[in-house]
N, C-alpha and C positions, 0 to 999 in steps of 0.2 A: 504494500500500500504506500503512497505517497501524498502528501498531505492532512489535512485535517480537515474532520466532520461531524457531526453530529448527528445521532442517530435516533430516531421518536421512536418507540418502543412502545406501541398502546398510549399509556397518559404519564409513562419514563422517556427524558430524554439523555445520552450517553454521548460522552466525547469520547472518540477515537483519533487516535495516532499512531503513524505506522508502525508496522508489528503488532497491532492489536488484532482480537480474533472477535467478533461475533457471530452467533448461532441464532437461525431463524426458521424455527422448528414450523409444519406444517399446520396449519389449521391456529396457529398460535394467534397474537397480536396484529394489527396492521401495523407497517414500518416503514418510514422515508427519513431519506438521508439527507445532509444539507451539507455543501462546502463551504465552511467556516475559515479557511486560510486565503492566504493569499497566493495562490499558485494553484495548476489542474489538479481535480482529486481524481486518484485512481485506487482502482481499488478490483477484488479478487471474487468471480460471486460461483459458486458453486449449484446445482439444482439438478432435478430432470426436469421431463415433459412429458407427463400423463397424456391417454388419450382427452379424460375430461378433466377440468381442473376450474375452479370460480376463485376470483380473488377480488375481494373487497375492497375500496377505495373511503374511507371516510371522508378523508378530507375534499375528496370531490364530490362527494355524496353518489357514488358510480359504483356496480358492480359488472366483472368482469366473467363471461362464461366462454371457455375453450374447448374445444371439441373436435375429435377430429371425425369429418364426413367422406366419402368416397371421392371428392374432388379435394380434399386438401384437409388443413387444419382452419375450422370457422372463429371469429371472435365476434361474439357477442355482446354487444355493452350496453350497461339497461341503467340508465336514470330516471329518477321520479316517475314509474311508469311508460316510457316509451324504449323502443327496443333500435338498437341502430346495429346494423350488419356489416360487419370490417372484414371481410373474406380474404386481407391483404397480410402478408408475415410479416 
């Protein structure tokens, strides 16, 4: 990692610096990052890609549904009731 950020952890926020390690278990908290230094933040992120997978956005008030269909992987993103179709990766 390179630089510095801060990380919201549910309603925890953490500062990180490089060589630090955070863990962001599935189904856990929602989490965004903020570059707090003065220089590009880089940083390491590990995961898979289930066929289905929903990931929650609070702060934008957005939920995110993935899934993979016979012509590809779909993303669905569903705000305050309406549903918007991203078919694009």
């Amino acid at each position: 990692m390179q630089g510095t950020a801060e990380v919201q952890l549910g309603d925890e926020v953490h500062t990180l610096t490089s060589g630090d390690f955070i863990g962001l278990p599935a189904r856990g908290p929602a989490h965004a990052f903020t570059n707090t230094g003065g220089t590009e933040l880089i940083y390491l992120v590990g995961g898979n890609r289930p066929d289905f997978d929903v990931c929650t956005y609070p702060n934008r008030e957005q939920r995110l549904y993935v899934y993979q269909s016979v012509e590809g992987r779909v993303k669905d993103w569903v705000r305050k009731g309406t549903l918007e179709n991203d078919n694009a990766e």
